[in-house]
C-alpha positions as CSV (number, residue, x, y, z in Angstrom):
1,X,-101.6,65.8,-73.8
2,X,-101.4,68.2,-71.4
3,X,-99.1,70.9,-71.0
4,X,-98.8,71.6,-67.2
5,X,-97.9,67.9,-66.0
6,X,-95.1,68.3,-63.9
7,X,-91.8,66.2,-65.5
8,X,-89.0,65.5,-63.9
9,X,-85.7,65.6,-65.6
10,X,-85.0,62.5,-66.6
11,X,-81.4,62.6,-65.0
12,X,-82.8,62.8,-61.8
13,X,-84.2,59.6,-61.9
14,X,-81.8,57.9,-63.2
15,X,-79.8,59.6,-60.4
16,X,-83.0,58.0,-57.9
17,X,-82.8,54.7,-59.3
18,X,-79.2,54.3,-59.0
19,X,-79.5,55.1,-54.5
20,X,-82.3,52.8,-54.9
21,X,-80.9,49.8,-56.7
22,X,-77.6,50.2,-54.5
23,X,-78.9,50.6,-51.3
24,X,-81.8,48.3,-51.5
25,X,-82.9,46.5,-54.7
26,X,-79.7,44.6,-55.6
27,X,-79.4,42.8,-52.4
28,X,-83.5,41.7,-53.0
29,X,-82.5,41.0,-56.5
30,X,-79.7,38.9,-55.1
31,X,-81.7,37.0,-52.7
32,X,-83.8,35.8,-54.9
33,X,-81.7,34.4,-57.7
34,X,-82.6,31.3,-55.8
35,X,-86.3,30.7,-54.8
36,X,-86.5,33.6,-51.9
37,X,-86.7,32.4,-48.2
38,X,-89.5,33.8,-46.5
39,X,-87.8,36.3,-44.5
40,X,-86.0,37.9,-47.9
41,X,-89.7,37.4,-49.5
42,X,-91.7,39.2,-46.9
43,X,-88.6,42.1,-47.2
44,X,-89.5,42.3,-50.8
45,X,-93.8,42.8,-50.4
46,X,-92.8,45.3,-47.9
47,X,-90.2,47.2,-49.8
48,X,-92.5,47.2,-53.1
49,X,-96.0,47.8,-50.8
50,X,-97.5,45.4,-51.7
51,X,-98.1,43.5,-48.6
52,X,-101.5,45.3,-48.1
53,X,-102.9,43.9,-51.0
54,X,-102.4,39.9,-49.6
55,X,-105.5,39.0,-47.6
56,X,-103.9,37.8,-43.7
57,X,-100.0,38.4,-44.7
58,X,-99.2,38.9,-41.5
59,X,-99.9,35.5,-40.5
60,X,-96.7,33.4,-41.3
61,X,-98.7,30.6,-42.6
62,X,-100.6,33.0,-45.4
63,X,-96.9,34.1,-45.9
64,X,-95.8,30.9,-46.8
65,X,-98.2,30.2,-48.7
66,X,-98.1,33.3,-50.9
67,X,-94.1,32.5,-51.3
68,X,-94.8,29.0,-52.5
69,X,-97.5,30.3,-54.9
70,X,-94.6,32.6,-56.3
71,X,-92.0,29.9,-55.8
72,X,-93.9,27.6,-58.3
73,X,-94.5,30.2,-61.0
74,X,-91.0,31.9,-60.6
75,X,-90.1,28.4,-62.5
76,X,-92.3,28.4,-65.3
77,X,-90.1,30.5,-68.4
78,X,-92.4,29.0,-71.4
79,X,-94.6,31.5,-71.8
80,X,-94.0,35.5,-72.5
81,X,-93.5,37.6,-69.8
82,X,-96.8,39.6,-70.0
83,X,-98.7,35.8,-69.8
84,X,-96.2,34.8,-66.5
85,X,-97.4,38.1,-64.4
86,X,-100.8,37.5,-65.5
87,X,-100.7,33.5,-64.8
88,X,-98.9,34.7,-61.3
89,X,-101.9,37.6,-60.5
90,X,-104.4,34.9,-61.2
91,X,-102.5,32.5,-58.6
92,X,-102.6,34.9,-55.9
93,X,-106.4,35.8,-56.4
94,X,-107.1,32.0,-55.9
95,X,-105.8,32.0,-53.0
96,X,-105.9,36.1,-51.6
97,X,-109.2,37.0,-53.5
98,X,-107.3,39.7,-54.9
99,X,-105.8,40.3,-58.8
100,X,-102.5,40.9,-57.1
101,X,-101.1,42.2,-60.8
102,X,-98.8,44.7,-59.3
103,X,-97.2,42.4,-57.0
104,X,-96.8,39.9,-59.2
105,X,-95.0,42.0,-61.7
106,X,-92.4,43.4,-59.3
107,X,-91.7,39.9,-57.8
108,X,-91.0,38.5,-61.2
109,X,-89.1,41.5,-61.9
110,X,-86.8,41.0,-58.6
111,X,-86.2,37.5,-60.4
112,X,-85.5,38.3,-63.6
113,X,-85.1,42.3,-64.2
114,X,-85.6,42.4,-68.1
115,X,-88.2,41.5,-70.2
116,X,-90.5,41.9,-67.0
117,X,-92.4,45.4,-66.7
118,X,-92.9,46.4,-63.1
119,X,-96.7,47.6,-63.0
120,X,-97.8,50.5,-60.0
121,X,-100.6,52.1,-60.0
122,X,-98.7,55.8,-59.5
123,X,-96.6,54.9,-62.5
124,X,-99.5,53.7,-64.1
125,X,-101.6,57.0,-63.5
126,X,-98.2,58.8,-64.5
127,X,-98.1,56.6,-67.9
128,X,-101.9,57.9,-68.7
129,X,-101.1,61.5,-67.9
130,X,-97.9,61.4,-70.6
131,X,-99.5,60.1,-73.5
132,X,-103.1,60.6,-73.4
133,X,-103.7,57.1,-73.4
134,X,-106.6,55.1,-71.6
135,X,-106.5,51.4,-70.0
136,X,-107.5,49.7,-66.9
137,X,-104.5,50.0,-64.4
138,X,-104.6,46.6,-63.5
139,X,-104.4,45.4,-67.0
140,X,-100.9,44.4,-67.5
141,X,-101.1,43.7,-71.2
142,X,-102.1,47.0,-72.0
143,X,-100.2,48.6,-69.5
144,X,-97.1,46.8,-71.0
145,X,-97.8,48.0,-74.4
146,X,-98.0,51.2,-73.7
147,X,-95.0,51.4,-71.6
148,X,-93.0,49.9,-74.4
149,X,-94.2,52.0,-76.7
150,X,-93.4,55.4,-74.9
151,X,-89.8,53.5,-74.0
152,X,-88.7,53.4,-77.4
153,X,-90.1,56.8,-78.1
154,X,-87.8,58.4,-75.2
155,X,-84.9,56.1,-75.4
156,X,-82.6,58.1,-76.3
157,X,-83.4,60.7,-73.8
158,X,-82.9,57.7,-71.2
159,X,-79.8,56.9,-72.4
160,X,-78.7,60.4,-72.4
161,X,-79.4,61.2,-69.0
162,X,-78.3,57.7,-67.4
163,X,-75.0,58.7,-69.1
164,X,-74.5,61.3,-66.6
165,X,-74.2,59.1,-63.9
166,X,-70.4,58.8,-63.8
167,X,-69.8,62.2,-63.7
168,X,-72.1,62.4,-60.3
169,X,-70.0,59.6,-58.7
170,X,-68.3,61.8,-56.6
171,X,-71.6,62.5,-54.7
172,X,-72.6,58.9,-54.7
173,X,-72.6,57.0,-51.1
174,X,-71.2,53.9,-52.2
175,X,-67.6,55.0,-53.0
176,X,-66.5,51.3,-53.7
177,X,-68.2,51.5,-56.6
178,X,-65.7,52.1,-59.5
179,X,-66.0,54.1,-62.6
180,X,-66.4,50.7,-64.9
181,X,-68.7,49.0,-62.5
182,X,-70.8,52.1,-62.7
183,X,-70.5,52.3,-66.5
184,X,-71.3,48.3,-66.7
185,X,-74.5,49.5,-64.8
186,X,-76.0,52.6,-67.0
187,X,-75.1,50.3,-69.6
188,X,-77.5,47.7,-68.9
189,X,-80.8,48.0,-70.4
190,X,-83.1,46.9,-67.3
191,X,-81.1,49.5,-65.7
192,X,-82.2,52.0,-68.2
193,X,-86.1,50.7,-68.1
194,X,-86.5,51.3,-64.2
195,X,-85.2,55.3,-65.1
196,X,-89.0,55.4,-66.9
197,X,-90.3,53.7,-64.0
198,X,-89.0,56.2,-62.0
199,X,-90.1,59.2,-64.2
200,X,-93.5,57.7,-64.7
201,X,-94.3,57.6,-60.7
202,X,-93.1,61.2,-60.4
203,X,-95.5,62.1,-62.8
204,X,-98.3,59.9,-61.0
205,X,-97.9,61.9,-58.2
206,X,-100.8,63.8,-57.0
207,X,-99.3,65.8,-54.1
């Protein structure tokens, strides 16, 4: 493993995921407790960028057709989540020509939060640099695995730094927020798996 990656403290993402989940995230999340109407769906590809990687998305008829696609599988819950993304990827490169794995990952995600694993190909290249470990960056099973693995093994760092959140309230923007709210959140371990995400795409970076 090498020794000059660049790693960002871990409180400063938690820190970045907590603007990101408040300003934009939970109100996706909250649209698509039910099955997403295409206007919150196309919000969601566009926020994640992903969009790119649908073949004629910008025709509202391909739209629609990717949101059904997703609307179908966002029902199916008897399988693992690792086999759901992977049945979902599979859908849309039946109809798109393209593996979409990283889309389908962050949609189910937007669903469901925990057990899904949001796959991107920065955090990805960011997973690879911190442990020395090689995969395909599309493949989500290996991907996940990893990720899990390196979760565990810096949970407790996680959990230390998320726990700093309250005491940065005073400089957060949403001020209705209270104290227990914000204690309810850095309690929640989906909360606490999106810090990694964070840390892993500063660490993709390239820049």
């Amino acid at each position: 493993m090498s020794a000059t990656i660049a790693r960002p403290p871990l409180a400063f993402c938690a820190l970045r995921f907590h603007f990101q989940w408040q300003q934009r995230e939970r109100a996706i999340h909250a649209a698509f407790q039910r099955s997403p109407k295409l206007k919150a769906f196309q919000e969601a590809l566009r926020y994640f960028r992903v969009s790119r990687n649908f073949r004629g998305i910008g025709n509202p008829r391909e739209l629609e057709r990717a949101r059904r696609i997703f609307a179908a599988a966002r029902l199916d819950r008897s399988s693992s989540a690792e086999d759901q993304v992977v049945a979902l990827a599979k859908s849309f490169e039946n109809t798109f020509g393209k593996y979409n794995v990283s889309a389908a990952s962050k949609l189910l995600w937007l669903t469901y939060r925990s057990p899904f694993v949001i796959l991107d190909a920065r955090a990805a290249r960011g997973l690879k640099r911190v442990t020395d470990r090689r995969f395909r960056s599309n493949n989500y099973r290996d991907y996940t695995a990893i990720w899990r693995q390196f979760y565990r093994e810096r949970h407790a760092e996680i959990v230390a730094a998320v726990d700093l959140l309250p005491k940065a309230r005073a400089f957060m923007p949403d001020f209705r927020q209270s104290e227990r709210e914000l204690r309810e959140l850095c309690s929640a371990e989906w909360f606490r798996e999106r810090v990694l995400d964070n840390y892993l795409w500063e660490v993709g970076d390239d820049g």
